[in-house]
C-alpha positions as CSV (number, residue, x, y, z in Angstrom):
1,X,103.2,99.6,100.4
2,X,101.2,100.7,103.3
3,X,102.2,99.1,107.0
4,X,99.0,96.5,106.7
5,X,100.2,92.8,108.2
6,X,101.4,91.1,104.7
7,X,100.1,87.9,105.9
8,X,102.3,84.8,104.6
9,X,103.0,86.7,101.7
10,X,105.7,83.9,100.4
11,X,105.0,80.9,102.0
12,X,105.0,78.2,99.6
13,X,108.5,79.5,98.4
14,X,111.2,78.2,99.7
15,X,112.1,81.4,102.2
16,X,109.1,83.4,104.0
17,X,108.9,86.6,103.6
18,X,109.0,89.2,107.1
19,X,105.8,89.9,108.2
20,X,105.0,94.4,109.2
21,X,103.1,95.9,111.8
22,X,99.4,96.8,111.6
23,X,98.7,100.7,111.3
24,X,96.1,103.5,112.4
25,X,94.8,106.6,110.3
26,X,94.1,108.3,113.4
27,X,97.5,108.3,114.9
28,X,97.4,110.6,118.0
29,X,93.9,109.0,118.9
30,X,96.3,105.7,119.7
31,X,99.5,107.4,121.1
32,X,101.3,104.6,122.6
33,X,101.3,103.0,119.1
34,X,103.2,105.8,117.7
35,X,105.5,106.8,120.6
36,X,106.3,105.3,124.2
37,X,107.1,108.4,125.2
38,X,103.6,109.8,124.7
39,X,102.2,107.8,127.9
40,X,100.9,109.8,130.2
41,X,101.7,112.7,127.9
42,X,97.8,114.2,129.1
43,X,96.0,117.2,130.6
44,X,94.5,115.2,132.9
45,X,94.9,112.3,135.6
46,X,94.5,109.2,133.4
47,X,93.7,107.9,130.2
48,X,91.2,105.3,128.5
49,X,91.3,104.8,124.2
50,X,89.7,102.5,122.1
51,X,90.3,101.9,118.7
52,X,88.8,100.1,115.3
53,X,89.7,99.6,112.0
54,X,88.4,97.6,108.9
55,X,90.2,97.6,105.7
56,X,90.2,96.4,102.6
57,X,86.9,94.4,102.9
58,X,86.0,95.0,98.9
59,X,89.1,92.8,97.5
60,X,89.6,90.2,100.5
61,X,88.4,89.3,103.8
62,X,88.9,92.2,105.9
63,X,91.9,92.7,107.9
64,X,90.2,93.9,111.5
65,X,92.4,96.0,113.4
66,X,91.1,96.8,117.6
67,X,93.4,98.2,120.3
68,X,92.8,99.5,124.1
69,X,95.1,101.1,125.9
70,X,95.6,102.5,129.6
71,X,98.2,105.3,130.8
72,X,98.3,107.2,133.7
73,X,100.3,110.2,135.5
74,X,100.1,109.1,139.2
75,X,103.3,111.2,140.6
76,X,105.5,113.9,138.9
77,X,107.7,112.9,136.6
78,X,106.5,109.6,135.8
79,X,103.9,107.8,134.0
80,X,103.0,104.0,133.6
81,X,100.3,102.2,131.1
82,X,99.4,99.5,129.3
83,X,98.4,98.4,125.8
84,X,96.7,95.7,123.7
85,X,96.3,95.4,119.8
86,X,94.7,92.5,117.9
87,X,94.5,92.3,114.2
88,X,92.8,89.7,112.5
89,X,92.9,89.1,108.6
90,X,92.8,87.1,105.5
91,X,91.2,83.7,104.7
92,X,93.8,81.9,107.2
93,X,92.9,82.7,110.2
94,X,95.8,85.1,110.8
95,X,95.8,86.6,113.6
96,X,98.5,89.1,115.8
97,X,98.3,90.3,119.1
98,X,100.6,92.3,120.7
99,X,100.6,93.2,125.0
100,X,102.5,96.0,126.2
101,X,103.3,97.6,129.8
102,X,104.8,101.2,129.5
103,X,106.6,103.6,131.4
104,X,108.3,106.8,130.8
105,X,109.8,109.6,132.6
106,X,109.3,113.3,132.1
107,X,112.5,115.9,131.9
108,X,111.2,119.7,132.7
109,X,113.8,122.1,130.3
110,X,112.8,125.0,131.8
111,X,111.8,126.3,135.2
112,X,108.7,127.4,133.7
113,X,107.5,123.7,133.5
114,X,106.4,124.9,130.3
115,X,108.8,122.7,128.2
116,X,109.1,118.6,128.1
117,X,110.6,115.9,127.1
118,X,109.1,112.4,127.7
119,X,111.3,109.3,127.1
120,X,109.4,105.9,127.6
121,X,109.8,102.5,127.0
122,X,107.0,99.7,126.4
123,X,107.7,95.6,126.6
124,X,105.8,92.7,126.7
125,X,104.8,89.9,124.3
126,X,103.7,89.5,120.4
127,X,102.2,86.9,119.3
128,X,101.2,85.7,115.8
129,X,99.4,82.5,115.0
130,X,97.2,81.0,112.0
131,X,94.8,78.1,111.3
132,X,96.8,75.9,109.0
133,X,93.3,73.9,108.0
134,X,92.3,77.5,106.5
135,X,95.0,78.0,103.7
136,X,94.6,76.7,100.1
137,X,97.9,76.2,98.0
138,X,98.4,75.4,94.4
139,X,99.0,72.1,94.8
140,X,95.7,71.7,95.7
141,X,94.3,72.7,92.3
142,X,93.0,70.4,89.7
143,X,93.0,72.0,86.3
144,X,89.1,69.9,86.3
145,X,87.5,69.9,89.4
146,X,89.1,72.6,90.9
147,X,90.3,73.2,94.0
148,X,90.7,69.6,96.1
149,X,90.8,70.2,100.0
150,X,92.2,66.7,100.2
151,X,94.5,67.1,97.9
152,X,97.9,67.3,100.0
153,X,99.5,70.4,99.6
154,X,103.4,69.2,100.9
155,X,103.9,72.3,102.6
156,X,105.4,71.9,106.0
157,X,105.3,73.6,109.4
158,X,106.9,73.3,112.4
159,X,104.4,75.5,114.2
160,X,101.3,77.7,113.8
161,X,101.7,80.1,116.9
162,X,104.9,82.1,118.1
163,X,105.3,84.3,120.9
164,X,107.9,86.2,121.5
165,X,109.3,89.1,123.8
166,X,108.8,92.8,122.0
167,X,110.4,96.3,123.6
168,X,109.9,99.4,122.1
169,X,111.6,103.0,123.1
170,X,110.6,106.5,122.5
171,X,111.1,110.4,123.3
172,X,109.0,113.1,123.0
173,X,109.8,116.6,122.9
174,X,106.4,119.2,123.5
175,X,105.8,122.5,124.7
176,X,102.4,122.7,126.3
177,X,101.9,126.2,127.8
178,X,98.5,127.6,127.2
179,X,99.4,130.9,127.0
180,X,101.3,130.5,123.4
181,X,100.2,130.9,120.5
182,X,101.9,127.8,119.0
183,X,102.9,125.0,120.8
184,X,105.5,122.8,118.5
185,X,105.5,119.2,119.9
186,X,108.0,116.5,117.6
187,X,109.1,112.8,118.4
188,X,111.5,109.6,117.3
189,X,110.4,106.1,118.5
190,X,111.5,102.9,117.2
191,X,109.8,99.8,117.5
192,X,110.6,95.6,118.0
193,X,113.7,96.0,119.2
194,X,114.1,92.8,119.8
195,X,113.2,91.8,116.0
196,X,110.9,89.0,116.9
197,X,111.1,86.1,114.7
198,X,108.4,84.4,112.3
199,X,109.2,80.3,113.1
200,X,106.3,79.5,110.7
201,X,107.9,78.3,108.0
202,X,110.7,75.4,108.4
203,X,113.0,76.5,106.4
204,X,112.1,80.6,107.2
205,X,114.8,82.8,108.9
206,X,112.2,85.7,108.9
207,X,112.2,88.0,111.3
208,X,109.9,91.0,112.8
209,X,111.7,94.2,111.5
210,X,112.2,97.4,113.5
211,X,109.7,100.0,112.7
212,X,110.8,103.6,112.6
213,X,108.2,106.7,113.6
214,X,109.1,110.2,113.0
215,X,106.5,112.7,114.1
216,X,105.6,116.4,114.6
217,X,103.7,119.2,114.4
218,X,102.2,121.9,116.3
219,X,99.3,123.5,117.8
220,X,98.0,127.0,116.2
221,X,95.9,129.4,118.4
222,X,94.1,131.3,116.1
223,X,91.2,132.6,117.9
224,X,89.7,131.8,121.5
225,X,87.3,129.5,120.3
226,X,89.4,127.9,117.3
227,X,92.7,126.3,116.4
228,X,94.7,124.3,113.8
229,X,97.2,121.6,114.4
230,X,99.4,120.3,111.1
231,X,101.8,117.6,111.0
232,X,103.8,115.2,109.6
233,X,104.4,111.4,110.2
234,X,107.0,109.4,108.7
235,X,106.9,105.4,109.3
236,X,109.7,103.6,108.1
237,X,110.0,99.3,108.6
238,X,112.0,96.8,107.4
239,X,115.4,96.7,105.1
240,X,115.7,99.2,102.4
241,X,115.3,96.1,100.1
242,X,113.4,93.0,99.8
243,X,109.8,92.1,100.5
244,X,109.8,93.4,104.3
245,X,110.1,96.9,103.6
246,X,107.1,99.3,104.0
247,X,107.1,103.0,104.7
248,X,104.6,105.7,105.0
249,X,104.8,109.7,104.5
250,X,101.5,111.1,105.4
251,X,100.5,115.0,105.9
252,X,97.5,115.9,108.4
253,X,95.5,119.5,108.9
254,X,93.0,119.0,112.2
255,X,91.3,122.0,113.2
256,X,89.1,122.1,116.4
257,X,86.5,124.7,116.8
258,X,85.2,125.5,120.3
259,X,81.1,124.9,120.9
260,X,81.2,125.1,124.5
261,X,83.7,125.1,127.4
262,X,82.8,121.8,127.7
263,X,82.5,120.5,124.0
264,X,84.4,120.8,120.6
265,X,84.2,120.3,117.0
266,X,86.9,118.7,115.3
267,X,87.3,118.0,111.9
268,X,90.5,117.8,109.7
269,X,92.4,115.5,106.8
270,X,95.5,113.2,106.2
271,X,97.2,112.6,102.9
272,X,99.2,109.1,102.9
273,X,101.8,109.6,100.2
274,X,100.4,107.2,97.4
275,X,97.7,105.3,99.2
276,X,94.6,107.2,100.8
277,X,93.2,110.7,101.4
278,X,91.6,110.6,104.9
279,X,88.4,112.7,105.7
280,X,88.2,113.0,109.6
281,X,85.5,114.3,112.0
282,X,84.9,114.0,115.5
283,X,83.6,115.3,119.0
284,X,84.7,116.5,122.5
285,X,82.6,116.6,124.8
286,X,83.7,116.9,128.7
287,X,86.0,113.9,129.5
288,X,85.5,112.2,125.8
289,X,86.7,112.3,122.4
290,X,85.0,110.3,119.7
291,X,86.8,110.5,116.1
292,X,85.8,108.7,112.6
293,X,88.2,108.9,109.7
294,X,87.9,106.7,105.9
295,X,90.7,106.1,103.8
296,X,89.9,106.8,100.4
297,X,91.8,104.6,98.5
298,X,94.0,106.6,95.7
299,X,96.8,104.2,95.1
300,X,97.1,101.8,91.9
301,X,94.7,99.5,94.0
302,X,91.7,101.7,93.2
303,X,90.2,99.9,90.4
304,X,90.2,96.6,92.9
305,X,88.9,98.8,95.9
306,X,87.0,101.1,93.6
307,X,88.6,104.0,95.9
308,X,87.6,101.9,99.1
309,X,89.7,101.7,101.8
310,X,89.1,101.5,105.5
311,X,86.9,102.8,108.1
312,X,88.6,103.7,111.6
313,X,87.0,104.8,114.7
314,X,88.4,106.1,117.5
315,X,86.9,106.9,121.5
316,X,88.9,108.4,124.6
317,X,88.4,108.8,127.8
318,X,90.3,111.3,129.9
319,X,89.6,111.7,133.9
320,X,90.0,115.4,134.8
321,X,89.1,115.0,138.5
322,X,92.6,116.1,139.7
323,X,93.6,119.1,136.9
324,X,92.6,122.4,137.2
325,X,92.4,125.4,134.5
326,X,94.1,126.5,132.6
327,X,95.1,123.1,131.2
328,X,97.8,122.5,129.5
329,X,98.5,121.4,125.7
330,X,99.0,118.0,124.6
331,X,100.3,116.7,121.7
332,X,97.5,114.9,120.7
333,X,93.7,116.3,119.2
Protein backbone atom coordinates (compact mmCIF):
# COMPACT_ATOMS: atom_id res chain seq x y z
CA UNK A 1 0.00 0.00 0.00
CA UNK A 2 1.63 3.15 -1.21
CA UNK A 3 1.32 6.48 1.35
CA UNK A 4 -1.74 7.98 -1.05
CA UNK A 5 -4.53 9.59 1.49
CA UNK A 6 -7.05 6.43 1.91
CA UNK A 7 -9.89 8.68 1.93
CA UNK A 8 -12.88 7.29 4.35
CA UNK A 9 -11.72 3.98 3.60
CA UNK A 10 -14.30 2.44 6.40
CA UNK A 11 -16.81 4.87 7.03
CA UNK A 12 -20.09 3.29 6.95
CA UNK A 13 -18.55 0.61 9.45
CA UNK A 14 -18.99 1.06 12.69
CA UNK A 15 -15.09 2.33 13.42
CA UNK A 16 -13.17 4.57 10.77
CA UNK A 17 -10.31 3.61 9.60
CA UNK A 18 -6.83 6.21 10.08
CA UNK A 19 -6.36 8.20 7.39
CA UNK A 20 -1.98 8.39 5.79
CA UNK A 21 -0.13 11.17 4.41
CA UNK A 22 0.06 12.16 0.77
CA UNK A 23 3.56 11.32 -0.96
CA UNK A 24 6.02 12.66 -3.69
CA UNK A 25 8.12 10.52 -6.36
CA UNK A 26 10.57 13.25 -6.45
CA UNK A 27 11.57 13.32 -2.91
CA UNK A 28 14.61 15.67 -2.62
CA UNK A 29 12.78 18.13 -5.15
CA UNK A 30 10.30 18.68 -1.87
CA UNK A 31 12.81 18.43 1.15
CA UNK A 32 10.90 19.69 3.94
CA UNK A 33 8.40 16.89 3.22
CA UNK A 34 10.93 14.31 3.80
CA UNK A 35 13.15 15.85 6.54
CA UNK A 36 12.89 19.13 8.79
CA UNK A 37 16.23 19.05 9.05
CA UNK A 38 16.81 19.59 5.29
CA UNK A 39 15.62 23.45 5.62
CA UNK A 40 18.04 25.60 4.58
CA UNK A 41 20.15 22.62 3.81
CA UNK A 42 21.30 24.75 0.27
CA UNK A 43 24.23 26.15 -1.64
CA UNK A 44 22.84 29.22 -1.88
CA UNK A 45 20.96 32.10 0.12
CA UNK A 46 17.30 31.03 -0.15
CA UNK A 47 14.99 28.69 -1.50
CA UNK A 48 11.62 28.56 -3.66
CA UNK A 49 9.98 24.76 -4.75
CA UNK A 50 6.87 24.01 -6.26
CA UNK A 51 5.37 20.78 -6.68
CA UNK A 52 2.45 18.63 -8.59
CA UNK A 53 1.16 15.51 -8.70
CA UNK A 54 -1.82 13.53 -10.31
CA UNK A 55 -2.44 10.00 -9.68
CA UNK A 56 -4.48 7.43 -10.35
CA UNK A 57 -6.82 9.41 -12.72
CA UNK A 58 -7.57 5.99 -14.95
CA UNK A 59 -9.58 4.05 -12.02
CA UNK A 60 -11.04 7.08 -9.93
CA UNK A 61 -11.09 10.71 -9.77
CA UNK A 62 -7.69 11.87 -9.39
CA UNK A 63 -6.13 12.42 -6.25
CA UNK A 64 -4.29 16.01 -6.89
CA UNK A 65 -1.30 16.50 -4.83
CA UNK A 66 0.43 20.60 -4.93
CA UNK A 67 2.97 21.94 -2.40
CA UNK A 68 5.15 25.27 -2.11
CA UNK A 69 7.63 25.74 0.19
CA UNK A 70 10.08 28.64 1.40
CA UNK A 71 13.53 28.13 3.42
CA UNK A 72 16.15 30.30 3.92
CA UNK A 73 19.84 30.52 5.54
CA UNK A 74 19.87 34.17 6.82
CA UNK A 75 22.70 33.78 9.65
CA UNK A 76 25.18 30.87 10.48
CA UNK A 77 23.91 28.17 11.98
CA UNK A 78 20.34 28.63 11.54
CA UNK A 79 17.70 28.33 9.05
CA UNK A 80 13.85 29.19 9.07
CA UNK A 81 10.98 28.26 6.32
CA UNK A 82 7.79 27.51 5.57
CA UNK A 83 5.55 24.98 3.83
CA UNK A 84 2.14 24.32 2.35
CA UNK A 85 0.60 21.06 0.83
CA UNK A 86 -2.92 20.55 -0.48
CA UNK A 87 -4.27 17.25 -1.75
CA UNK A 88 -7.49 16.97 -3.14
CA UNK A 89 -9.17 13.47 -4.13
CA UNK A 90 -11.95 11.19 -4.69
CA UNK A 91 -15.68 11.77 -5.44
CA UNK A 92 -16.15 13.47 -1.90
CA UNK A 93 -14.67 16.35 -1.99
CA UNK A 94 -11.77 15.29 0.29
CA UNK A 95 -9.55 17.46 0.70
CA UNK A 96 -6.09 17.93 3.22
CA UNK A 97 -4.05 20.71 3.78
CA UNK A 98 -1.28 20.91 5.90
CA UNK A 99 0.78 24.64 6.94
CA UNK A 100 4.08 24.35 8.37
CA UNK A 101 6.79 27.00 9.84
CA UNK A 102 10.35 25.41 10.15
CA UNK A 103 13.47 25.96 11.76
CA UNK A 104 16.52 24.08 12.28
CA UNK A 105 20.02 24.52 13.50
CA UNK A 106 23.20 23.49 11.94
CA UNK A 107 26.12 21.59 14.14
CA UNK A 108 29.70 21.86 12.25
CA UNK A 109 31.79 18.28 13.23
CA UNK A 110 34.76 19.31 12.06
CA UNK A 111 36.78 22.48 11.85
CA UNK A 112 36.84 22.06 8.27
CA UNK A 113 33.13 23.17 8.06
CA UNK A 114 33.16 20.37 5.73
CA UNK A 115 30.81 18.06 7.84
CA UNK A 116 27.00 18.78 9.15
CA UNK A 117 24.45 17.89 10.93
CA UNK A 118 21.06 19.79 10.60
CA UNK A 119 18.31 19.04 13.28
CA UNK A 120 14.98 20.94 12.54
CA UNK A 121 11.62 20.96 13.63
CA UNK A 122 8.36 22.07 11.59
CA UNK A 123 4.73 22.83 13.36
CA UNK A 124 1.67 24.34 12.40
CA UNK A 125 -1.88 23.07 11.47
CA UNK A 126 -3.54 20.14 9.31
CA UNK A 127 -6.54 20.16 8.31
CA UNK A 128 -8.88 17.66 6.57
CA UNK A 129 -12.41 18.26 5.52
CA UNK A 130 -15.08 16.68 2.94
CA UNK A 131 -18.38 17.61 1.33
CA UNK A 132 -20.85 15.24 3.02
CA UNK A 133 -23.58 16.12 -0.02
CA UNK A 134 -20.79 14.33 -2.38
CA UNK A 135 -20.71 10.72 -0.87
CA UNK A 136 -23.04 7.88 -1.96
CA UNK A 137 -23.54 4.86 0.50
CA UNK A 138 -25.27 1.61 0.01
CA UNK A 139 -28.20 2.39 1.52
CA UNK A 140 -28.81 4.48 -1.08
CA UNK A 141 -29.12 1.82 -3.70
CA UNK A 142 -32.30 0.39 -5.06
CA UNK A 143 -31.76 -2.98 -6.55
CA UNK A 144 -34.39 -1.18 -9.60
CA UNK A 145 -33.79 2.24 -10.05
CA UNK A 146 -30.51 2.48 -8.88
CA UNK A 147 -28.85 4.67 -6.91
CA UNK A 148 -31.56 7.23 -5.01
CA UNK A 149 -29.82 10.55 -3.84
CA UNK A 150 -32.80 11.00 -1.58
CA UNK A 151 -32.73 7.97 -0.32
CA UNK A 152 -31.37 8.56 3.41
CA UNK A 153 -28.26 6.98 3.98
CA UNK A 154 -28.39 6.96 8.21
CA UNK A 155 -24.92 7.62 8.41
CA UNK A 156 -24.05 10.20 10.91
CA UNK A 157 -21.43 12.94 11.42
CA UNK A 158 -20.65 15.16 13.94
CA UNK A 159 -18.42 17.23 11.64
CA UNK A 160 -16.96 17.50 8.15
CA UNK A 161 -13.79 19.67 8.86
CA UNK A 162 -10.99 19.13 11.65
CA UNK A 163 -7.99 21.09 12.25
CA UNK A 164 -5.67 20.25 14.33
CA UNK A 165 -1.96 21.16 15.62
CA UNK A 166 0.87 18.92 13.62
CA UNK A 167 4.90 19.03 14.68
CA UNK A 168 7.36 17.18 12.99
CA UNK A 169 11.28 16.71 13.94
CA UNK A 170 14.19 15.80 11.90
CA UNK A 171 18.22 15.44 11.57
CA UNK A 172 20.37 15.37 8.86
CA UNK A 173 23.74 14.20 8.68
CA UNK A 174 25.78 15.50 5.10
CA UNK A 175 29.18 16.01 4.09
CA UNK A 176 29.23 18.68 1.41
CA UNK A 177 32.91 19.45 0.50
CA UNK A 178 33.45 19.97 -3.16
CA UNK A 179 36.68 18.70 -3.24
CA UNK A 180 35.59 14.86 -2.51
CA UNK A 181 34.89 12.55 -4.54
CA UNK A 182 31.81 11.23 -2.63
CA UNK A 183 29.88 13.09 -0.43
CA UNK A 184 27.59 10.49 1.73
CA UNK A 185 24.55 12.57 3.20
CA UNK A 186 21.77 10.18 5.45
CA UNK A 187 18.72 11.28 7.69
CA UNK A 188 15.82 10.07 10.26
CA UNK A 189 12.63 12.26 10.60
CA UNK A 190 9.45 11.43 12.01
CA UNK A 191 6.32 13.02 11.36
CA UNK A 192 2.64 14.03 13.26
CA UNK A 193 3.91 13.86 16.45
CA UNK A 194 1.15 15.02 17.81
CA UNK A 195 -1.10 12.10 16.03
CA UNK A 196 -3.82 14.41 14.97
CA UNK A 197 -7.21 12.96 15.23
CA UNK A 198 -9.96 12.12 12.42
CA UNK A 199 -13.42 13.50 14.44
CA UNK A 200 -15.35 12.54 11.25
CA UNK A 201 -16.97 9.76 12.20
CA UNK A 202 -19.12 9.69 15.62
CA UNK A 203 -18.31 6.79 16.83
CA UNK A 204 -14.34 6.99 15.19
CA UNK A 205 -11.37 7.03 17.64
CA UNK A 206 -9.03 7.37 14.53
CA UNK A 207 -6.19 9.00 14.67
CA UNK A 208 -3.30 10.58 12.18
CA UNK A 209 -0.39 8.10 12.69
CA UNK A 210 3.26 9.01 12.97
CA UNK A 211 5.07 8.68 9.77
CA UNK A 212 8.63 7.33 9.74
CA UNK A 213 11.41 8.55 6.93
CA UNK A 214 14.69 6.94 6.68
CA UNK A 215 16.95 8.35 3.95
CA UNK A 216 20.46 8.36 2.30
CA UNK A 217 22.69 8.21 -0.24
CA UNK A 218 25.52 9.94 -1.70
CA UNK A 219 26.99 12.02 -4.32
CA UNK A 220 29.62 10.28 -6.85
CA UNK A 221 32.10 12.52 -8.73
CA UNK A 222 32.93 10.74 -11.58
CA UNK A 223 34.24 13.15 -13.97
CA UNK A 224 34.35 17.09 -14.05
CA UNK A 225 31.39 17.41 -16.02
CA UNK A 226 29.38 14.19 -14.62
CA UNK A 227 28.16 12.59 -11.44
CA UNK A 228 25.85 9.88 -9.97
CA UNK A 229 23.82 10.18 -6.78
CA UNK A 230 22.01 6.63 -5.39
CA UNK A 231 19.84 6.21 -2.57
CA UNK A 232 17.49 4.78 -0.56
CA UNK A 233 14.23 5.81 1.17
CA UNK A 234 12.35 4.01 3.58
CA UNK A 235 8.68 5.45 4.73
CA UNK A 236 7.10 3.68 7.36
CA UNK A 237 3.28 4.97 8.84
CA UNK A 238 0.95 3.69 11.03
CA UNK A 239 0.74 0.39 13.38
CA UNK A 240 2.32 -2.68 12.23
CA UNK A 241 -1.35 -4.01 11.88
CA UNK A 242 -4.69 -2.90 10.84
CA UNK A 243 -5.88 -0.66 8.01
CA UNK A 244 -3.61 2.46 8.88
CA UNK A 245 -0.46 0.93 8.06
CA UNK A 246 1.43 1.94 4.82
CA UNK A 247 5.19 1.74 4.10
CA UNK A 248 7.36 2.35 1.21
CA UNK A 249 10.99 0.96 0.21
CA UNK A 250 12.10 2.68 -2.93
CA UNK A 251 15.71 2.61 -4.66
CA UNK A 252 16.77 5.81 -6.93
CA UNK A 253 20.01 6.27 -9.53
CA UNK A 254 20.10 10.21 -10.59
CA UNK A 255 22.88 11.16 -12.62
CA UNK A 256 23.59 14.80 -13.73
CA UNK A 257 25.70 15.61 -16.60
CA UNK A 258 27.24 19.01 -16.97
CA UNK A 259 26.21 21.24 -20.36
CA UNK A 260 27.48 24.42 -19.18
CA UNK A 261 28.69 26.13 -15.94
CA UNK A 262 25.60 27.45 -15.88
CA UNK A 263 23.20 24.40 -16.92
CA UNK A 264 22.79 20.59 -16.32
CA UNK A 265 21.18 17.53 -17.56
CA UNK A 266 19.70 15.35 -15.12
CA UNK A 267 18.08 12.32 -15.66
CA UNK A 268 17.79 9.21 -13.37
CA UNK A 269 15.10 6.32 -12.00
CA UNK A 270 13.24 5.15 -8.70
CA UNK A 271 12.05 1.67 -8.02
CA UNK A 272 9.02 1.72 -5.31
CA UNK A 273 9.13 -1.82 -3.87
CA UNK A 274 5.81 -3.34 -5.40
CA UNK A 275 4.15 -0.33 -6.84
CA UNK A 276 5.85 1.93 -9.69
CA UNK A 277 9.07 2.20 -11.65
CA UNK A 278 9.78 5.99 -11.97
CA UNK A 279 11.51 7.37 -15.23
CA UNK A 280 12.89 10.89 -14.26
CA UNK A 281 14.32 13.85 -16.33
CA UNK A 282 14.99 17.25 -15.71
CA UNK A 283 17.02 20.67 -16.19
CA UNK A 284 19.35 23.18 -14.35
CA UNK A 285 19.75 26.02 -15.57
CA UNK A 286 21.32 29.04 -13.49
CA UNK A 287 19.20 29.59 -10.34
CA UNK A 288 16.37 26.78 -11.50
CA UNK A 289 15.70 23.28 -11.49
CA UNK A 290 12.72 21.86 -13.32
CA UNK A 291 12.16 17.87 -12.89
CA UNK A 292 9.33 15.48 -14.44
CA UNK A 293 9.06 11.91 -13.16
CA UNK A 294 5.79 9.08 -14.06
CA UNK A 295 5.13 6.29 -11.98
CA UNK A 296 4.61 3.37 -14.02
CA UNK A 297 2.34 1.37 -12.26
CA UNK A 298 3.72 -2.42 -11.62
CA UNK A 299 1.76 -3.40 -8.60
CA UNK A 300 -1.37 -5.89 -8.70
CA UNK A 301 -3.32 -2.60 -9.74
CA UNK A 302 -2.01 -2.71 -13.28
CA UNK A 303 -4.75 -4.31 -15.06
CA UNK A 304 -7.16 -1.37 -13.40
CA UNK A 305 -4.40 1.41 -14.24
CA UNK A 306 -3.18 -0.50 -17.28
CA UNK A 307 0.43 0.37 -15.88
CA UNK A 308 -0.74 4.02 -15.24
CA UNK A 309 0.20 5.75 -12.42
CA UNK A 310 0.98 9.37 -11.79
CA UNK A 311 2.65 12.29 -13.28
CA UNK A 312 4.77 14.58 -10.91
CA UNK A 313 6.46 17.76 -11.71
CA UNK A 314 8.76 19.53 -9.84
CA UNK A 315 10.44 23.52 -10.15
CA UNK A 316 13.08 25.26 -7.84
CA UNK A 317 14.27 28.29 -7.37
CA UNK A 318 17.61 28.91 -5.56
CA UNK A 319 18.95 32.66 -5.09
CA UNK A 320 22.85 32.57 -5.41
CA UNK A 321 23.35 36.26 -4.95
CA UNK A 322 25.31 35.93 -1.70
CA UNK A 323 27.51 32.33 -2.44
CA UNK A 324 30.51 32.22 -4.06
CA UNK A 325 32.48 29.21 -5.86
CA UNK A 326 33.25 26.65 -5.25
CA UNK A 327 29.88 25.76 -3.84
CA UNK A 328 29.23 23.37 -1.70
CA UNK A 329 27.20 19.91 -2.00
CA UNK A 330 23.75 19.45 -1.01
CA UNK A 331 21.93 16.61 -0.36
CA UNK A 332 19.45 17.18 -2.83
CA UNK A 333 19.68 16.89 -7.07
Amino acid sequence: MTLITVAFCGLTSHKAAAQVDPHFSQYYAYPMWLNPGLTGVMNGDFRITANFKRQWASIADPYQTEALSFDTYPINHFSFGVTVLNQSAGDGGWNYLNALGAASYHLILDRGKMNVLSIGVEAGVINRHFDRSKLKFGEQWNPITGYDPTAPSFEKFDQTSATNLDVNIGIVYYNRNAYNAVNPFVGVSLYHLTTPEDPFYSTSDGELPMRLNIHGGAKIQLSSKFNLTPQLIYLHQGEDYGAGRAHEFVGSLYGQYMLTNQSDLLFGVNYRAKDAIIPFVGFHLGDFTLGLSYDVNTSDLDVASSNQGGIEISLSYIRHKRIVDPRFICPRL
